[in-house]
FIFI-205284 format. One line per field, with one value per residue (C-alpha): residue number from 0; residue in three letters; x, y, z. Coordinates in nm, 2 decimals, always signed. Layout:
// residues N
seq: NUM:...
type: ala:...
x: X:...
y: Y:...
z: Z:...
END
This chain:
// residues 450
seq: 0:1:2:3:4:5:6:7:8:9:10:11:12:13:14:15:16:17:18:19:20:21:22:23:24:25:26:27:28:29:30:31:32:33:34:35:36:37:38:39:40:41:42:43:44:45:46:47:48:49:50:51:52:53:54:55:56:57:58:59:60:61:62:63:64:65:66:67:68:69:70:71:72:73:74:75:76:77:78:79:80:81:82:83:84:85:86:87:88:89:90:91:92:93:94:95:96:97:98:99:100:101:102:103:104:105:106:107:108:109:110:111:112:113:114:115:116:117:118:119:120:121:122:123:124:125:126:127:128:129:130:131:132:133:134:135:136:137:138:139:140:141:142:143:144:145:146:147:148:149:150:151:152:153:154:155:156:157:158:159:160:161:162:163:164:165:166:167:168:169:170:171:172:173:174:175:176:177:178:179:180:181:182:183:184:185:186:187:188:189:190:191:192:193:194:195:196:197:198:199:200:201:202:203:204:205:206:207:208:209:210:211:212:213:214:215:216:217:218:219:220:221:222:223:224:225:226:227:228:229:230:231:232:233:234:235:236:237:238:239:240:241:242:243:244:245:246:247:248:249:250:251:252:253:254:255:256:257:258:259:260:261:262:263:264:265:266:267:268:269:270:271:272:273:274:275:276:277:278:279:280:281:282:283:284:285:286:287:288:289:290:291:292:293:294:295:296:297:298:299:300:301:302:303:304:305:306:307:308:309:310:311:312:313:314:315:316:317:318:319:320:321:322:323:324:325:326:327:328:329:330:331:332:333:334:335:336:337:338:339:340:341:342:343:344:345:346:347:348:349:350:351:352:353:354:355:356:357:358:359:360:361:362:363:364:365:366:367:368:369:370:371:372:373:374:375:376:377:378:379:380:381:382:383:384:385:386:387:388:389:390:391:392:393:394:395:396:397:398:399:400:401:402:403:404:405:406:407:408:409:410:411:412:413:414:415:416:417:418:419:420:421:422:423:424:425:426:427:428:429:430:431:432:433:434:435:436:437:438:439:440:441:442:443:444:445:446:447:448:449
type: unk:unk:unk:unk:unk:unk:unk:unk:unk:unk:unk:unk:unk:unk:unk:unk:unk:unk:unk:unk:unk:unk:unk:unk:unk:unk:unk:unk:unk:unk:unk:unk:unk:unk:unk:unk:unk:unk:unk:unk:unk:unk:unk:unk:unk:unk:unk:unk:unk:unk:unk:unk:unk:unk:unk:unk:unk:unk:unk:unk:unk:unk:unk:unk:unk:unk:unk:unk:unk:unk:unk:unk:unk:unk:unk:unk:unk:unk:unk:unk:unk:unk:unk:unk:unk:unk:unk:unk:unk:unk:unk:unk:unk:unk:unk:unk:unk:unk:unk:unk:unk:unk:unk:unk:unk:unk:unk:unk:unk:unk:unk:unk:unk:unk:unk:unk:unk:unk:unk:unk:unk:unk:unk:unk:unk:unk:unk:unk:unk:unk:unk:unk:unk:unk:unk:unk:unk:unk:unk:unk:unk:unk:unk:unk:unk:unk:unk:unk:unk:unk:unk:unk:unk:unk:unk:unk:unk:unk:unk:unk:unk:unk:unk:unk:unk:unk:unk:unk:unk:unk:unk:unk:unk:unk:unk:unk:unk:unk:unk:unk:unk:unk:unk:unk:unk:unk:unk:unk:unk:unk:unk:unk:unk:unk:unk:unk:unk:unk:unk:unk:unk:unk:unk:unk:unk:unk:unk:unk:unk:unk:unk:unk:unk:unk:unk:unk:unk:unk:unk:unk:unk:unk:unk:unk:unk:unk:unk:unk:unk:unk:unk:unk:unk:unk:unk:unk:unk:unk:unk:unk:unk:unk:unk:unk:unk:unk:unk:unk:unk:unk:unk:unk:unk:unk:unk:unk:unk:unk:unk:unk:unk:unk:unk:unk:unk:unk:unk:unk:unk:unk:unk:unk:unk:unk:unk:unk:unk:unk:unk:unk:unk:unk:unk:unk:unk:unk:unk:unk:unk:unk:unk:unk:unk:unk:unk:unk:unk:unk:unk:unk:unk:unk:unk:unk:unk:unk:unk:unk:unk:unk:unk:unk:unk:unk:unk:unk:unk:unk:unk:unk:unk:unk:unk:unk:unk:unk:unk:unk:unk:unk:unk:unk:unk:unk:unk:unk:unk:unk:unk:unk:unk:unk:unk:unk:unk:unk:unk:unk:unk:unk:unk:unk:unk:unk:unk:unk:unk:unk:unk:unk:unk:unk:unk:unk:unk:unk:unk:unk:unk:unk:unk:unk:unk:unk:unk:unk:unk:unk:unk:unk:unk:unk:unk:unk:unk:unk:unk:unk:unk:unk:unk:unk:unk:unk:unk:unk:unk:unk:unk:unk:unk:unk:unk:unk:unk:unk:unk:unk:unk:unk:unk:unk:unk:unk:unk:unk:unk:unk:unk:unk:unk:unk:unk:unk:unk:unk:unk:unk:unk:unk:unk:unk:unk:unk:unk:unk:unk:unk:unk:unk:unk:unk:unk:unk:unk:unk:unk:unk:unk:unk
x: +1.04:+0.89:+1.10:+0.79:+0.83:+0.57:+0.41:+0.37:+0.12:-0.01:-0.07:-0.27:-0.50:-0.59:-0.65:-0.89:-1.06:-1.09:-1.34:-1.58:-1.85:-1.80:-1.95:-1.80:-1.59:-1.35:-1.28:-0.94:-0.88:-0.47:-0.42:-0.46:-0.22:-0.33:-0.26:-0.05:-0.09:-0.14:+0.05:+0.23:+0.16:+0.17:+0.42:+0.28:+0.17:+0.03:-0.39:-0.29:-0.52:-0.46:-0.07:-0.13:-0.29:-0.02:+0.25:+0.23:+0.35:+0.18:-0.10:-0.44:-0.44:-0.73:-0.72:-0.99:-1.06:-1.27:-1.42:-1.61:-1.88:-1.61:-1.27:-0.98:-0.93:-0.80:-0.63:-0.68:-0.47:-0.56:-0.25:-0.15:+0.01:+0.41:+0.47:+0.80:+0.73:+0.54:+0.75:+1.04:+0.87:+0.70:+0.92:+0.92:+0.63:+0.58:+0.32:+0.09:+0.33:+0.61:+0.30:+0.21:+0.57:+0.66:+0.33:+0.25:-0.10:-0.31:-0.30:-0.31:-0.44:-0.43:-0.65:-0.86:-0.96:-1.13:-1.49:-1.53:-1.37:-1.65:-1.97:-1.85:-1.78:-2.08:-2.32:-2.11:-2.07:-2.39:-2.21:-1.96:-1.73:-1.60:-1.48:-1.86:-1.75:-1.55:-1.85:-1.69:-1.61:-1.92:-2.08:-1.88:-2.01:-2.36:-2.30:-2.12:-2.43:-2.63:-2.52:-2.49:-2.86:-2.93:-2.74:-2.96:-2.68:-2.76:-2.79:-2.66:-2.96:-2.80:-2.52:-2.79:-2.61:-2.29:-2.14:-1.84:-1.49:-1.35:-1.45:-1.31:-0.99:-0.97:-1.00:-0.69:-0.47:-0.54:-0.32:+0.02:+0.23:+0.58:+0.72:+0.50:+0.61:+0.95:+0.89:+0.72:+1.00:+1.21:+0.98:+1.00:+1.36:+1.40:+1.13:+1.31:+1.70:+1.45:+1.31:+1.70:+1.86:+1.58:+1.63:+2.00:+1.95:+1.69:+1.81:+1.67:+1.72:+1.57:+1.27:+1.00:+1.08:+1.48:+1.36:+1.09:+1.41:+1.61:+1.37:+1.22:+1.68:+1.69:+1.39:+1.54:+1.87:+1.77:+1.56:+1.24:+0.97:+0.96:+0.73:+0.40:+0.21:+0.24:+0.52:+0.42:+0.64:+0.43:+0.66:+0.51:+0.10:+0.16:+0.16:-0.23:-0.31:-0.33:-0.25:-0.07:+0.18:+0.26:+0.60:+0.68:+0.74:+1.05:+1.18:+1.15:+1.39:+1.12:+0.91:+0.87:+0.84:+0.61:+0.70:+0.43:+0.63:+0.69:+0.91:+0.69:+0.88:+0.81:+0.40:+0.43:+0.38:+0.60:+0.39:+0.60:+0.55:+0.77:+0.76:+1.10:+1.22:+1.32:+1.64:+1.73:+1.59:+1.16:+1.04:+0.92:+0.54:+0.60:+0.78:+0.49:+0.24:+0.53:+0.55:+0.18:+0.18:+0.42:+0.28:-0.07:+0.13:+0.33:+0.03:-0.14:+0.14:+0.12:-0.22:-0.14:-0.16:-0.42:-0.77:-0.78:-0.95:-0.88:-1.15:-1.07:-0.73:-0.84:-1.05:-0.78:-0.59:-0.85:-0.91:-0.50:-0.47:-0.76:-0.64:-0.34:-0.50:-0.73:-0.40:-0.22:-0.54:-0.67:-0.94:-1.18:-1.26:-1.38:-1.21:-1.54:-1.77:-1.46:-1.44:-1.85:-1.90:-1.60:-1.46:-1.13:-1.19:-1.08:-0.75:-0.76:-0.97:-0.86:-0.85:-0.55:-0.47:-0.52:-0.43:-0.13:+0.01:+0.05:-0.18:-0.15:-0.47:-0.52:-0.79:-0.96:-1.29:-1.23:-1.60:-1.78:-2.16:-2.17:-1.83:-1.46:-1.27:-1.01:-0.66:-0.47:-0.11:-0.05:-0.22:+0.00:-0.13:-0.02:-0.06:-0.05:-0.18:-0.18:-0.24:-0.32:-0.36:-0.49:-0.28:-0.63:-0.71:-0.83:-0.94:-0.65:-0.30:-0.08:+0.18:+0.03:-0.11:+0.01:+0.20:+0.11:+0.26:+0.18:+0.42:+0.30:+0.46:+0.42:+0.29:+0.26:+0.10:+0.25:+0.15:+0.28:+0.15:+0.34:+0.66:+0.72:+0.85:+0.99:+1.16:+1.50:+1.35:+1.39:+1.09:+1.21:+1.28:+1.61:+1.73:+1.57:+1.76:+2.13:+2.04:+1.99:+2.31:+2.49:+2.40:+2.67:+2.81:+2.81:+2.45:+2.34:+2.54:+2.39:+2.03:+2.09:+2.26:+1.96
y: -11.22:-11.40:-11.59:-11.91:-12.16:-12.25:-12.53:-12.31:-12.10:-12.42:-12.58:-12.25:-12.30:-12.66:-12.59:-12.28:-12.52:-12.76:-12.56:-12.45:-12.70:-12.88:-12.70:-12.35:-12.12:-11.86:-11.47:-11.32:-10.99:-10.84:-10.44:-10.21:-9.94:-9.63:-9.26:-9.04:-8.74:-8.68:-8.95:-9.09:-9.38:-9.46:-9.80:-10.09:-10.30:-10.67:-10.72:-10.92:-11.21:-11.22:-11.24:-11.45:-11.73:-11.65:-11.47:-11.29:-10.91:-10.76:-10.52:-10.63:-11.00:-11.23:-11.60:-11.79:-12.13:-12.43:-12.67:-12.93:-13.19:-13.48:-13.44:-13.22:-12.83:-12.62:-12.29:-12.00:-11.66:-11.39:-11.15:-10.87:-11.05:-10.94:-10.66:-10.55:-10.15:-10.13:-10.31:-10.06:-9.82:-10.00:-10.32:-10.69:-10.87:-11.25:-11.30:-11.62:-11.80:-11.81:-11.81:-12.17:-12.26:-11.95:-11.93:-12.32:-12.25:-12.49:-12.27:-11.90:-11.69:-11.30:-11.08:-10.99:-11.37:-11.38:-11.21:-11.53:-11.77:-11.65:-11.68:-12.06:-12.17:-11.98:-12.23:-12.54:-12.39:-12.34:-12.13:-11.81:-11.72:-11.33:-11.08:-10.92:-10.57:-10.55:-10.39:-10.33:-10.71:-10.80:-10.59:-10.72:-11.06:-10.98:-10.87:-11.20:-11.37:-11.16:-11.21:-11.57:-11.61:-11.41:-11.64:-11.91:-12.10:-12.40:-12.39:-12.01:-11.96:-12.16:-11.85:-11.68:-11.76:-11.53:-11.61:-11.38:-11.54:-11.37:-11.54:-11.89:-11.67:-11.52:-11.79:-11.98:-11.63:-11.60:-11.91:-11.88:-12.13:-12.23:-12.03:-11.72:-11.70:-11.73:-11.41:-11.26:-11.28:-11.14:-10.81:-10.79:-10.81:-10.51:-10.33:-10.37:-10.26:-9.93:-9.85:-9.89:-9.64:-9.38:-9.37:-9.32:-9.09:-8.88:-8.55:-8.22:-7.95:-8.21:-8.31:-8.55:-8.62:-8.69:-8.99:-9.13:-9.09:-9.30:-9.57:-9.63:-9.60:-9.89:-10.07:-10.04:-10.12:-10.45:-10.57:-10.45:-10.29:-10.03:-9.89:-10.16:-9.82:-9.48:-9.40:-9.23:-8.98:-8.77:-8.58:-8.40:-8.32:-8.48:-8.81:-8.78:-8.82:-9.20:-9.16:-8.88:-8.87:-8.54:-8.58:-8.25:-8.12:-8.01:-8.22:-8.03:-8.09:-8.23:-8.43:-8.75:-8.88:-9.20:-9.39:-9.63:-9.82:-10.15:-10.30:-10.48:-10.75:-10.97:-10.89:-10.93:-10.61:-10.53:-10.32:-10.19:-9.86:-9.79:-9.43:-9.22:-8.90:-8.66:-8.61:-8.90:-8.90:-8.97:-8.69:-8.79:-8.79:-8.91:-9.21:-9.26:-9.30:-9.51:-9.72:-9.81:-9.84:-10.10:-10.28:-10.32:-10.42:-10.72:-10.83:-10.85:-11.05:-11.28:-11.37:-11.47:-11.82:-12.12:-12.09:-11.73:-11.43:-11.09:-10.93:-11.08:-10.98:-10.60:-10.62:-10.71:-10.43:-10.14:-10.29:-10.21:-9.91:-9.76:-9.86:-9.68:-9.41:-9.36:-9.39:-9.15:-8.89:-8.87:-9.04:-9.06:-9.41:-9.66:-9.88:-10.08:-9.75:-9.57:-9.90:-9.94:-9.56:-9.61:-9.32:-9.42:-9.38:-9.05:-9.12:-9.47:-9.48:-9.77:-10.16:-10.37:-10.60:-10.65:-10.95:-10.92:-11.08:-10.96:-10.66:-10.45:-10.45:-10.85:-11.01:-11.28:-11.26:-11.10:-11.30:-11.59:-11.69:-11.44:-11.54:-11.42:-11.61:-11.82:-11.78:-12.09:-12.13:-11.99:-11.64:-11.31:-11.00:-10.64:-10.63:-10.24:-10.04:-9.68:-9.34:-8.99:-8.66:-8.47:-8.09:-7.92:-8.23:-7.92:-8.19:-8.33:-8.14:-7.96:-8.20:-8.47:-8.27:-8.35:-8.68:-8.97:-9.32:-9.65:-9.98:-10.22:-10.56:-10.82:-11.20:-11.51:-11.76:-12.06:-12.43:-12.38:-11.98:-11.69:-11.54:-11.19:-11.14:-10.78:-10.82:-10.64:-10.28:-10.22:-10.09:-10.06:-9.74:-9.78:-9.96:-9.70:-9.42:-9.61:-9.69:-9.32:-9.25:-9.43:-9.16:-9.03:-8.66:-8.63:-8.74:-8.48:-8.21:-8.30:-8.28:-7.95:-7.78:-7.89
z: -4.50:-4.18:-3.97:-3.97:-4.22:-4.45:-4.23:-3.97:-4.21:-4.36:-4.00:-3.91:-4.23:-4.13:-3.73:-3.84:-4.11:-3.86:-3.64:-3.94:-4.11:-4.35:-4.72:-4.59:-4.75:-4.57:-4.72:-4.60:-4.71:-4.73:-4.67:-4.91:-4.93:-4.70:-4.88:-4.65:-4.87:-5.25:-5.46:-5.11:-4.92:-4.55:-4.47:-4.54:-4.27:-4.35:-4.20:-3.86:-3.99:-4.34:-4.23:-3.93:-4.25:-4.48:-4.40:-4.73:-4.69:-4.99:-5.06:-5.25:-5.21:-5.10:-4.90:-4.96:-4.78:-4.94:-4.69:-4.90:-4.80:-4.85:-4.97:-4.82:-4.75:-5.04:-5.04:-5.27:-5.30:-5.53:-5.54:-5.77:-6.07:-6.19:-6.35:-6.41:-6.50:-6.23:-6.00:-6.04:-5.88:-5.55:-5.56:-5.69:-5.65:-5.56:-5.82:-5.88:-6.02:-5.74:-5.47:-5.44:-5.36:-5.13:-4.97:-4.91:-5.08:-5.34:-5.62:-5.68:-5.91:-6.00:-5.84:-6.11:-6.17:-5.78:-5.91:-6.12:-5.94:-5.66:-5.89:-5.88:-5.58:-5.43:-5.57:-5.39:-5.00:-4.78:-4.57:-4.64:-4.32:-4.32:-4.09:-4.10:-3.99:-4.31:-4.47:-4.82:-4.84:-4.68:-4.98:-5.28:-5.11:-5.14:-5.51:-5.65:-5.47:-5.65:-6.01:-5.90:-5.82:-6.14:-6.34:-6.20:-6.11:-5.92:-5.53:-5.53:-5.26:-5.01:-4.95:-4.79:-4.40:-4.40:-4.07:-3.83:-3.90:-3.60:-3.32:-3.44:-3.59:-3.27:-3.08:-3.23:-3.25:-2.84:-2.79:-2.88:-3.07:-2.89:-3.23:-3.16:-2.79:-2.92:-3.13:-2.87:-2.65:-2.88:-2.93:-2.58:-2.58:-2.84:-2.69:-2.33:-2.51:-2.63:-2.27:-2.13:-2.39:-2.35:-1.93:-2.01:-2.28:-2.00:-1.89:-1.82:-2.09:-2.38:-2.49:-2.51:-2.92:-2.84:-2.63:-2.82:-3.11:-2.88:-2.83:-3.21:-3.32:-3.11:-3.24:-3.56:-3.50:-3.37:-3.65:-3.56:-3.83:-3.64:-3.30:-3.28:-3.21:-3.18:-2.90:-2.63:-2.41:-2.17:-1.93:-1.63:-1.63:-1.99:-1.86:-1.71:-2.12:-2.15:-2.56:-2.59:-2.88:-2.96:-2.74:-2.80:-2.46:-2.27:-2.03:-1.72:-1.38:-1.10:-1.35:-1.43:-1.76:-1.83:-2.15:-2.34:-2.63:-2.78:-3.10:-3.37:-3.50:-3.72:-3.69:-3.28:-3.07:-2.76:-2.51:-2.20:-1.97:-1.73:-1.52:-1.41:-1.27:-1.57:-1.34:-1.22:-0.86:-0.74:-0.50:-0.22:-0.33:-0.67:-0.49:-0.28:-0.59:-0.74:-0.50:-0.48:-0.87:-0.81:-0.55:-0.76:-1.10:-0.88:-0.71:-1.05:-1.24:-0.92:-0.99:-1.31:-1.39:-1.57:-1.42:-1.35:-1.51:-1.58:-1.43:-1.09:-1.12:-1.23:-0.93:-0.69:-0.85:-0.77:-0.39:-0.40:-0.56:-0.35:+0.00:-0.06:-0.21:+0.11:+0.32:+0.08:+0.18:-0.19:-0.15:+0.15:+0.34:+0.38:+0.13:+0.04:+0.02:-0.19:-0.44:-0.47:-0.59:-0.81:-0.67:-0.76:-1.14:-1.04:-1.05:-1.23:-1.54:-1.74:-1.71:-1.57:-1.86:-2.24:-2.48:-2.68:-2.97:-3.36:-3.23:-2.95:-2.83:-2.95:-3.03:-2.83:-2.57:-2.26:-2.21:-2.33:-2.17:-1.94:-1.76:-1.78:-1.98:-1.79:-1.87:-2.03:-2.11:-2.45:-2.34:-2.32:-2.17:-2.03:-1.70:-1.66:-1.33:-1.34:-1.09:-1.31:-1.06:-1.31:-1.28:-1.22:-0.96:-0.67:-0.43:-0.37:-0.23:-0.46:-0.41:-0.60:-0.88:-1.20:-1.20:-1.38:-1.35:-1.52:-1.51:-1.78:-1.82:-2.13:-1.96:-2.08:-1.91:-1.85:-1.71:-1.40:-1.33:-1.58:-1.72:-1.74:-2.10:-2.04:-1.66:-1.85:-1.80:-1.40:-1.23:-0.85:-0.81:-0.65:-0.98:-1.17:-1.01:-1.01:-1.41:-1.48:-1.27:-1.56:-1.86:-1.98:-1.93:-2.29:-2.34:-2.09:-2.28:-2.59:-2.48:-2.31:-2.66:-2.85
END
């Protein structure tokens, strides 16, 4: 059940009509159901756009748009139809009869009526719009124009322009609604009550697993779906692997442990990192690298406001991150020669920011014309600097070998500059260290029996 009401849906529909041509008609795939293994299935998780259209949660469905030459915008939605032996079994379904009232749509239909409903309306559009990567709708497209133009039915040629939905889709999902931030806040929120519980749940003598456990209990227990991607918990060298998941590790006394998670909830992704000593206390090296992590990712959320662009931020961020790496001695001067041969994609491989929203990794154009793409209010992004010494890193000391940090941070952009959705989870490392101080004797002797 989605927390938007139906207008919020319908408004969605009208504002993407609104940018296509007249005579156009939209394709919207749902998920299908993915196998996990034999006769099992992994969750269900809605497609971001078909959702972000609908806010229908079921498998096998189809949205289709109608933009005629006069006359107003019409909604279609195939779906499965009911069926009550089946539904025992996977769960009740909203069928074509209840959709039109749930959903907000013009009429629906079940799923098997879409091929003919297609072979007609193909020969009143000029245009189709599709997400043209989908290359198994894109080919059942081609088909139904097919048997349309063999049926000689009148104007079928005309289908003949097949045009990308995403970029006018992506454009409206870039900009956040006041009800999306609102959700999006509250990812962060769960996400952030996650991060907290796993730094007090930290101790030497567990494991990588018993935190990520911590974090995605906490998720749950708040109302979330569940982790917005796969958790990761990389403790010691295992931190230098920017996705790993196996979390399988000890936690070692020494280390630190960096921690990439966010809550989903309802369809919005959380996306925080935050880096702490396994023990409870930074070295003094890894406090060093900490420090200058820290410095880049609040110079970067400072530069975030209306008119600005990622790449110029991401810039500013390598120009930080190297000077201190030259002072640190990893790297050899002078700054401008050590940033034009790139020589600190060594230790910093990976961009500063992404776009965030009902994915992750959201979508939206990082360019358009040949130009960044200024932020506007609306926008949310990571903001998420990063040092990795690689374990086997033999140009640099021994000291720094094997410790990897990143601090990422959920913004959205507001009139006025930014607000940092996910402040809750303390990255100073002073407050880091007195948070950890507050885990509980009993946690500690837990993690060390297991």
């Amino acid at each position: 059940m989605t927390a938007l009401p139906i207008a919020s849906f319908q408004a969605r529909r009208a504002a993407l009509a609104a940018r296509l041509p007249s005579s156009s008609l939209v394709l919207v795939p749902a998920a299908e159901l993915a196998v996990r293994s034999r006769d099992t299935e992994y969750p269900f998780r809605q497609d971001s756009d078909f959702w972000y259209l609908t806010g229908f949660a079921e498998p096998e469905a189809v949205l289709v748009l109608i933009k005629p030459v006069q006359g107003p915008v019409k909604s279609h939605l195939f779906c499965l139809p009911r069926d009550p032996a089946q539904e025992i079994w996977t769960g009740y379904r909203l069928g074509p009869e209840r959709a039109v009232a749930s959903l907000g749509v013009d009429q629906a239909a079940p799923l098997h009526e879409l091929d003919a409903a297609m072979l007609g309306w193909l020969s009143q559009v000029e245009q189709v719009f599709l997400t043209l990567n989908d290359t198994a709708l894109t080919q059942r497209l081609l088909a139904w124009r097919q048997q349309a133009l063999q049926r000689g039915r009148r104007n079928a040629q005309v289908v003949a322009q097949l045009s990308d939905l995403q970029p006018e889709l992506a454009a409206l999902r870039q900009i956040k609604s006041e009800e999306e931030i609102q959700l999006m806040r509250r990812a962060a929120a769960i996400s952030a009550t996650g991060h907290l519980a796993a730094m007090q749940a930290c101790a030497p003598g567990g494991y990588e697993y018993q935190l990520q456990a911590e974090l995605e209990y906490s998720f749950k227990m708040q109302g979330a779906a569940g982790p917005a991607y796969g958790s990761i918990v990389g403790s010691g060298a295992n931190a230098c692997i920017l996705h790993y998941v196996e979390n399988s590790a000890p936690l070692q006394a020494g280390d630190l442990v960096l921690i990439d998670a966010g809550a989903e909830y309802q369809g919005y992704a959380g996306d925080i990192t935050r880096t702490f000593p396994v023990s409870g206390q930074f070295s003094a090296p890894q406090l060093a690298l900490y420090r200058l992590v820290l410095k880049a990712n609040e110079l970067a959320i400072s530069l975030v406001r209306p008119g600005a662009d990622l790449e110029a931020i991401h810039q500013r961020v390598i120009h930080c991150l190297t000077e201190g790496l030259i002072e640190l001695g990893l790297l050899a001067g002078p700054l401008a020669q050590a940033i034009e041969q790139e020589t600190y994609k060594a230790f910093y491989m990976h961009g500063t920011s992404h776009w965030l929203g009902l994915d992750v990794h959201d979508v939206g154009a990082y360019r358009q014309q040949g130009q960044p793409v200024p932020l506007q209010p609306g926008m949310v992004l990571t903001i998420e600097p990063g040092l990795y010494i690689a374990p086997d890193a033999a140009e640099v000391e021994p000291q720094w070998r094997g410790i990897g940090i990143r601090i990422e941070d959920d913004v959205l952009v507001t009139a006025t500059g930014c607000e940092v959705l996910t402040e809750a989870v303390p990255k100073d490392p002073e407050a880091i260290e007195a948070l950890m101080m507050t885990r509980s004797k009993a946690k500690e002797g837990c993690h060390q029996a297991c």
